[in-house]
C-alpha positions as CSV (number, residue, x, y, z in Angstrom):
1,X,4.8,7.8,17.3
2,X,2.3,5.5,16.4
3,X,1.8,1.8,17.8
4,X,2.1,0.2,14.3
5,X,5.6,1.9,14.9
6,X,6.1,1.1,18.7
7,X,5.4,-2.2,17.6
8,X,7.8,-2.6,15.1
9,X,10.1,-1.3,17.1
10,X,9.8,-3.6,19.3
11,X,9.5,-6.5,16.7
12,X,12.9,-5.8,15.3
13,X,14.6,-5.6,18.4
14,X,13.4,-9.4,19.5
15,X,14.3,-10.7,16.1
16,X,18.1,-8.9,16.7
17,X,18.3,-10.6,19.4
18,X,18.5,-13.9,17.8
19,X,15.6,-15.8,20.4
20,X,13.8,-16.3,17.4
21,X,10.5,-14.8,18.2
22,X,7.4,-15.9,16.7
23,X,3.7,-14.7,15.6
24,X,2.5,-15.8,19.1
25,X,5.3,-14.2,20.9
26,X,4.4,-10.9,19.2
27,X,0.3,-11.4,20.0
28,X,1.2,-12.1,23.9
29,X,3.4,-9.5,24.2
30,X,1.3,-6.4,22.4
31,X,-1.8,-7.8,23.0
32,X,-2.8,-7.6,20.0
33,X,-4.9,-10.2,16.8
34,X,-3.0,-12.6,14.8
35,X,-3.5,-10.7,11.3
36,X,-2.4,-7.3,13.1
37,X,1.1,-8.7,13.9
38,X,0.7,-10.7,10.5
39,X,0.2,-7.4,8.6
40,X,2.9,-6.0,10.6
41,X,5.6,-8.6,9.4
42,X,4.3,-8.1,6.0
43,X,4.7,-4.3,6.3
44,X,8.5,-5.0,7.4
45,X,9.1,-7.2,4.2
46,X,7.4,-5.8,1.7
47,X,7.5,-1.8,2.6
48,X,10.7,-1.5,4.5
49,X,12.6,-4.4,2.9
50,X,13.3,-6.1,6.0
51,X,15.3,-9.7,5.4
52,X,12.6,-11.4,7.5
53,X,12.8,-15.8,7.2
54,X,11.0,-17.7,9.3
55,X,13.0,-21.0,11.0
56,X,10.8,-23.8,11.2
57,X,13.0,-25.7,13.4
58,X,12.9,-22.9,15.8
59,X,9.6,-22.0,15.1
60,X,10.7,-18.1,15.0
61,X,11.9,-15.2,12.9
62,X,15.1,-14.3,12.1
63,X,17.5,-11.8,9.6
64,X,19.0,-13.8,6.7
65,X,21.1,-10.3,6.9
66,X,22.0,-9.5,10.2
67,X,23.6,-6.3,9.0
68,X,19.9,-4.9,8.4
69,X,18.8,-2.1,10.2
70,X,15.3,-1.2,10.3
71,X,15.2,3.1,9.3
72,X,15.3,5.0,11.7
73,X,13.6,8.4,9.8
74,X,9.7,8.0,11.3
75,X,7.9,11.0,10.6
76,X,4.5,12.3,11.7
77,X,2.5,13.4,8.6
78,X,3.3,16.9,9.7
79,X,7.2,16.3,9.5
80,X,6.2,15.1,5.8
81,X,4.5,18.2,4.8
82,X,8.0,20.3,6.2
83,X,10.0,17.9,4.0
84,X,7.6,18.4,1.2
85,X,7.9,22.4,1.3
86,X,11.9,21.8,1.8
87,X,11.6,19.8,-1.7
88,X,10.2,22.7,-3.1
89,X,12.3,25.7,-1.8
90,X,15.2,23.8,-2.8
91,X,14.1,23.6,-6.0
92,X,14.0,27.5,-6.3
93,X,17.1,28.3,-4.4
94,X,19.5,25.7,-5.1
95,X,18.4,24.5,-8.5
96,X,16.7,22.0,-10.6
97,X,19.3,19.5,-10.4
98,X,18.6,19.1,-7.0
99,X,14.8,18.1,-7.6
100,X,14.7,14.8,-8.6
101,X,17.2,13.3,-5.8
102,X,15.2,15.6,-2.9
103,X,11.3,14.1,-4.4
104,X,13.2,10.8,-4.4
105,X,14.0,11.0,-1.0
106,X,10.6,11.9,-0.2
107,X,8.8,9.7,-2.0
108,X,10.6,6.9,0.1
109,X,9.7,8.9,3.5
110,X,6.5,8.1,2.4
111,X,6.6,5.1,1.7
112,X,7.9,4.3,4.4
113,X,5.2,5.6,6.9
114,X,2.5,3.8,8.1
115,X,-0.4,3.3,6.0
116,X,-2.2,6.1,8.4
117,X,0.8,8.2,7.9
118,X,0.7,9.2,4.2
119,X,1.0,12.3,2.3
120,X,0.1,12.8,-1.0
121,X,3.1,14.4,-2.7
122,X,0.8,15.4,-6.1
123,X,-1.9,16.4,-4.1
124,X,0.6,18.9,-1.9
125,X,1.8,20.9,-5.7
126,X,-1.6,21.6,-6.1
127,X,-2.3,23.4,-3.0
128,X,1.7,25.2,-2.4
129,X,3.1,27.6,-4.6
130,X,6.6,29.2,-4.4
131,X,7.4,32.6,-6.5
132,X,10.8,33.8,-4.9
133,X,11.0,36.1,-7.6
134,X,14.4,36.9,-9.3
135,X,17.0,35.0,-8.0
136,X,20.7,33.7,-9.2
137,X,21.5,30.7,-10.2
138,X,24.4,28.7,-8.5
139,X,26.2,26.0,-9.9
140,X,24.8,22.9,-8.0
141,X,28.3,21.3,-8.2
142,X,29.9,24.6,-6.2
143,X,26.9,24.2,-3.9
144,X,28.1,20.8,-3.3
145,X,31.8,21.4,-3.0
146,X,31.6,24.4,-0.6
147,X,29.7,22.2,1.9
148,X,32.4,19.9,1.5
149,X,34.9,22.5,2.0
150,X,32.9,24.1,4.7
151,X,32.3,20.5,6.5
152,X,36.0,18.7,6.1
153,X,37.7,22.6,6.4
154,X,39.4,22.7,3.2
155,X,41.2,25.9,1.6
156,X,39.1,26.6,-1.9
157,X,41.1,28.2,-4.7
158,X,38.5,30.7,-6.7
159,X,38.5,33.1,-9.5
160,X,35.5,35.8,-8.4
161,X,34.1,38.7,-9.9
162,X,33.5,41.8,-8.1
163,X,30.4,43.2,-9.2
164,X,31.5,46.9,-7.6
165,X,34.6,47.1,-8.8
166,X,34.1,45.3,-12.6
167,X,37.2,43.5,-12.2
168,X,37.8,39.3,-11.8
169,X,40.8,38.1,-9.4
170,X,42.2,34.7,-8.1
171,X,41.5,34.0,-4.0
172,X,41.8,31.5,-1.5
173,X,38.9,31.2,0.6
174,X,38.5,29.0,4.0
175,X,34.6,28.6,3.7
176,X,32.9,28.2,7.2
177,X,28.9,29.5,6.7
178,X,26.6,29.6,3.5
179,X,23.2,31.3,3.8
180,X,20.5,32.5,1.1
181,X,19.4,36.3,0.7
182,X,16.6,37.0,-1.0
183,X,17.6,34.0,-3.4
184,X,21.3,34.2,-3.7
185,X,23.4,32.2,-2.2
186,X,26.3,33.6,-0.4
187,X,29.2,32.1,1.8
188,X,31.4,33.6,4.8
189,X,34.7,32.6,4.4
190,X,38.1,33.7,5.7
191,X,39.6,35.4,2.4
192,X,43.5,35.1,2.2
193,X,44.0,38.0,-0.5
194,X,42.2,40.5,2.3
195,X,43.3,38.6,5.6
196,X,39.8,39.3,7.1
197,X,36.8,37.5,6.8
198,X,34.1,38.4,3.7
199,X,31.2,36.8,2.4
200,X,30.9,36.1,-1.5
201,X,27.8,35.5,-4.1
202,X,28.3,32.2,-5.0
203,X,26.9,32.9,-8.2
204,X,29.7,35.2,-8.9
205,X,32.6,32.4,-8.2
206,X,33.3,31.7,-11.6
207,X,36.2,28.6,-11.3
208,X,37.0,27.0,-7.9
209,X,38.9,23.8,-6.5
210,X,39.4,22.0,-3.5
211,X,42.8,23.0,-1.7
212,X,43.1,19.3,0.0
213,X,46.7,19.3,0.7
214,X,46.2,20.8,4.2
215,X,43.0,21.2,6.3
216,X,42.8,24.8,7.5
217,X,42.2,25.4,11.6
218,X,38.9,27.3,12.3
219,X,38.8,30.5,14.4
220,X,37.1,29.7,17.7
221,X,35.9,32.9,18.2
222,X,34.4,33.7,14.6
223,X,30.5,33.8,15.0
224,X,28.6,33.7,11.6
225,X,25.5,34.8,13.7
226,X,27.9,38.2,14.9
227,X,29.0,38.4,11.5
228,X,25.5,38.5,9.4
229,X,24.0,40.5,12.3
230,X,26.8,43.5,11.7
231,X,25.4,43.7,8.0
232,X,21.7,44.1,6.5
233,X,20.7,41.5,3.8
234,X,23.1,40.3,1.5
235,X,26.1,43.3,2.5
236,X,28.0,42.8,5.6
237,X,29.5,46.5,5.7
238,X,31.8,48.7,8.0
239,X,31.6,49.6,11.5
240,X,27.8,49.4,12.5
241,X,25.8,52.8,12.9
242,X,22.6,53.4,14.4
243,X,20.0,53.6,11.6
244,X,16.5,55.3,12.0
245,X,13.8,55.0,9.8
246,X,10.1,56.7,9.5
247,X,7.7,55.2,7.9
248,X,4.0,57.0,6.9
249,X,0.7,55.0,8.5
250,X,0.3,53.9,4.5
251,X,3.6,51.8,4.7
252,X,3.8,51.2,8.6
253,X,0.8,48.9,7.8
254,X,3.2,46.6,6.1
255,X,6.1,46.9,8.2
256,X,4.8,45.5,11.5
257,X,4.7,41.7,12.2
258,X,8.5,41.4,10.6
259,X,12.0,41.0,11.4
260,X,14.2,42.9,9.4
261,X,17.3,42.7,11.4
262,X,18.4,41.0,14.7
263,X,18.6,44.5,16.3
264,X,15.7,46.2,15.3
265,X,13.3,48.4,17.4
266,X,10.2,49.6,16.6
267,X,8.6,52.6,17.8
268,X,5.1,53.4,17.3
269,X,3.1,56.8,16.8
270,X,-0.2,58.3,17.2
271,X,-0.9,58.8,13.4
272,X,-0.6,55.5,12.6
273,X,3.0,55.8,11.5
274,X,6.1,54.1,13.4
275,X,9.8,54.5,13.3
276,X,12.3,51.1,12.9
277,X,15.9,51.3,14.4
278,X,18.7,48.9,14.2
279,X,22.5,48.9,14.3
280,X,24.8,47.9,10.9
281,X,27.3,48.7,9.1
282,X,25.5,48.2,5.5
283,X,24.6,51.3,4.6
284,X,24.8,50.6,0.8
285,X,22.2,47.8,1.8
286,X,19.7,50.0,3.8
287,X,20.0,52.6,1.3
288,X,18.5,50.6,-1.9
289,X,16.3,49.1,0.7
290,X,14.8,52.1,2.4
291,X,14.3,53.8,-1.4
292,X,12.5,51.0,-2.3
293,X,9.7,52.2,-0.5
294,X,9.5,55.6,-2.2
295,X,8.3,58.5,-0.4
296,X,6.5,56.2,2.3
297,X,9.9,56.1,4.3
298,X,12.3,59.3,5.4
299,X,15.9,58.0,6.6
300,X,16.9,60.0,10.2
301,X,20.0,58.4,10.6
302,X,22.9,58.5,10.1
303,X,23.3,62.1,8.4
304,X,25.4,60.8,6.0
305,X,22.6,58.1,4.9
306,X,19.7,60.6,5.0
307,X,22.4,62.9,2.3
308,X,23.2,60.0,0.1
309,X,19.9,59.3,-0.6
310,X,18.5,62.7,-0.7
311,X,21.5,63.5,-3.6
312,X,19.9,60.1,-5.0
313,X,16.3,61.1,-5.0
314,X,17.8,64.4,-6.6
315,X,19.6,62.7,-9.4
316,X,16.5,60.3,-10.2
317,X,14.3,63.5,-10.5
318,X,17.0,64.8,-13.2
319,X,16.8,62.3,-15.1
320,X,13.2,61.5,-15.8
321,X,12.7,65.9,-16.0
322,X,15.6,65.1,-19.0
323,X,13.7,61.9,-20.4
């Protein structure tokens, strides 16, 4: 923290305390010129909107609004840059309705900072640049009432679409995590019309409303950590398997330095090539993953993995010899 800060601090607790301090209190106790504590004062009025009067008959400061508090969200210019970057993601991920409140925010941050605190928010676009690639949009105003089902535990009524089955269908959902995947947002909630707990693509609930006639009770032992770490990306899955992987010295290159699941192991090998193992149940997920990567990667296990996408490779090479 810096001492323009310390001071303040310090400043704003002798003025709550109704003795009435004044400029040569504040130069005795910090030590400190006349125009420092001068600028200081000035910096609390003008910068922080402080209700700062002076009492001539006491000689002192005081709050003509005693219910004042001075903010209590200092930030080192590092913290800023975070907040910035956070600004921007959100942007991406949650949506463009979300921008002008979040640069809002952080254009007071800023301003709020010491004068050798400051971060150029214009200067920062120029020099970060986001490309999330594809990603689905989500209705800011769901956003917003999920959390608010998630954080006062109420029942949410949806209609959803399941993409693998083609078909829509009403739900009640107790919401309790939302996370982003690869740019979609998804939420783990306890589904009624399953009695089990599932996650959903947010961008896929079509209608929803608040259920606020009864709070429902959370299950102390549910873990959202547990739950995400049984699936692989944005599928949760069945009962986990052991899942192997070989990749050639030509993709192994940029498979090192990353985690791709909380379970992984990696296993390297003389030729430059390596082998990743982890344990979930989203097969479907590691199989459109692992393809991904062409014939750099060779699936070992499970059996029935390595056969699904070996009768997928099969039907891919049908139908470009047909094209």
């Amino acid at each position: 923290m810096s001492l323009r800060l310390e001071r303040m601090i310090a400043m704003d607790a002798a003025i709550r305390s109704g003795s009435y301090p004044s400029v040569r209190t504040f130069i005795d106790r910090f030590e400190v010129s006349e125009r420092t504590v001068r600028l200081d004062l000035a910096f609390m009025r003008e910068r922080l909107n402080a209700p700062l009067d002076y009492d001539r008959g006491r000689s002192g400061y005081y709050y003509t609004d005693p219910t004042w508090a001075l903010p209590t969200m200092f930030a080192t210019e590092g913290e800023l840059l975070a907040f910035f970057l956070s600004v921007e993601l959100t942007r991406r991920y949650l949506g463009t309705s979300f921008e002008a409140p979040l640069r809002k925010a952080a254009t007071a941050l800023a301003l709020s900072l010491p004068d050798n605190v400051q971060l150029d928010m214009t200067l920062l676009a120029q020099h970060y640049t986001f490309q999330p690639g594809a990603t689905a949009s989500a209705d800011p105003a769901l956003l917003v009432a999920l959390h608010e089902a998630t954080h006062d535990r109420w029942p949410v009524e949806i209609s959803y679409f399941t993409a693998s089955r083609g078909e829509r269908n009403q739900r009640v959902i107790e919401p309790y995590q939302l996370y982003n995947v690869r740019g979609e947002w998804q939420v783990i909630a306890f589904d009624h019309l399953r009695g089990q707990f599932r996650h959903f693509a947010v961008s896929r609930i079509e209608a929803w409303k608040l259920l606020k006639a009864k709070r429902f009770i959370r299950d102390p032992d549910f873990s959202s950590a547990s739950y995400l770490a049984q699936g692989f990306l944005a599928e949760h899955g069945d009962t986990p398997v052991d899942v192997v992987i070989w990749f050639d010295e030509y993709q192994a290159r940029y498979m090192r330095g990353k985690q791709w699941h909380p379970s992984q192991r990696i296993e390297e090998h003389a030729d430059g090539s390596l082998t990743l193992s982890f344990h979930t149940g989203a097969l479907g997920e590691v199989r459109r993953w692992a393809m991904a990567f062409g014939n750099h990667a060779e699936i070992k296990a499970p059996a029935s993995l390595r056969d699904d996408v070996a009768a997928e490779a099969a039907a891919m090479v049908r139908r470009y010899a047909g094209g």
